[in-house]
C-alpha positions in Angstrom: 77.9 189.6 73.6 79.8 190.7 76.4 77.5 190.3 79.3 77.8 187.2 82.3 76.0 184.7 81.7 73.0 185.4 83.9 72.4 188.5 82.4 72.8 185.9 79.3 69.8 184.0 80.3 67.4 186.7 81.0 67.9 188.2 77.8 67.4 184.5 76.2 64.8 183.7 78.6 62.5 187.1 78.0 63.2 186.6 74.5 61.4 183.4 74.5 58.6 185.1 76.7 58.0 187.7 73.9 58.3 184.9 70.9 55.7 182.6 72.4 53.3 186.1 73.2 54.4 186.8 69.6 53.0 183.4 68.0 49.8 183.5 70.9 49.0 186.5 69.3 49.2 185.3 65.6 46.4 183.0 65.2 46.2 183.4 61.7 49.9 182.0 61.4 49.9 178.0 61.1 52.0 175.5 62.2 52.7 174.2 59.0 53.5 177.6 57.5 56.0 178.2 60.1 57.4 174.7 59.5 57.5 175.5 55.7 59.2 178.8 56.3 61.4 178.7 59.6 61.6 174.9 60.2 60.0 174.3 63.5 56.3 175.4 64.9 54.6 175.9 68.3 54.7 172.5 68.5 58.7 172.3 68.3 58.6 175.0 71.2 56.3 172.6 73.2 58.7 170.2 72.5 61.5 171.4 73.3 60.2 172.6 76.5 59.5 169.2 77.5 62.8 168.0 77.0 64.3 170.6 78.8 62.1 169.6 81.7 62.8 166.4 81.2 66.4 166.6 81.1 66.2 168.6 85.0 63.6 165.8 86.1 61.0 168.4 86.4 57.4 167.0 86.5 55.8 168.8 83.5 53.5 167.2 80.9 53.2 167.5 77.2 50.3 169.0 77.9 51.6 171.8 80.0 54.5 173.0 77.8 51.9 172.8 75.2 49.8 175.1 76.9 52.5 177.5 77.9 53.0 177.9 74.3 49.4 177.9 73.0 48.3 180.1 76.0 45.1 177.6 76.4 44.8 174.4 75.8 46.3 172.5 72.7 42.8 171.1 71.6 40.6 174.5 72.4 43.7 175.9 69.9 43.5 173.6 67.2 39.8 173.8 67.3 39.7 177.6 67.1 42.3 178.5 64.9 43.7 175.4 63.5 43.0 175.3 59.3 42.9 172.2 56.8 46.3 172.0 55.1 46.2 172.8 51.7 48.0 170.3 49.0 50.6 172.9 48.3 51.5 173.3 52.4 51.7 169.6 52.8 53.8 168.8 49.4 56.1 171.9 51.5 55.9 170.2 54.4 56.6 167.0 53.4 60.1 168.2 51.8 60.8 169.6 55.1 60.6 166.8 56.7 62.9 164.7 54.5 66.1 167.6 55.0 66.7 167.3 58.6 69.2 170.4 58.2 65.6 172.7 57.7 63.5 171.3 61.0 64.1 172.2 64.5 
């Protein structure tokens, strides 16, 4: 792109906005499906979030990025919308774990 690096950021920056409205929105979507298929989760965003934080010495908690992402609380989430992993998903999972090149 040919655009200054501001402009750069917005464009990442509202990007993000409409991902984590995207995945909000998409209950039925699980964490481990999105691990199994993309190679990071809601949780990775939360994550991620945190580190950034962390890395400007900002004072934001686990619990806040993980909100930001969720759009409520992490345990309110998990209790509404979070579903048992099936054998299959885990076995998935579990192999995307071990190749660091497929995880976030």
């Amino acid at each position: 792109m040919t655009i200054d690096q501001q402009t750069r950021t917005e464009l990442e920056a509202a990007a993000f906005r409409r991902l984590v409205d995207h995945l909000q929105k998409r209950t039925d979507v699980q964490n481990i499906d999105l691990m199994n298929l993309a190679g990071f989760c809601r949780n990775c965003l939360s994550k991620w979030l945190k580190e950034e934080a962390d890395g400007r010495s900002l004072p934001v908690s686990m619990d806040e990025t993980r909100e930001a992402v969720y759009g409520m609380p992490y345990d309110a989430w998990k209790k509404l919308y979070q579903k048992e992993a099936s054998p299959d998903q885990q076995k998935s999972f579990a192999a995307t774990m071990a190749d660091p090149s497929k995880h976030g």
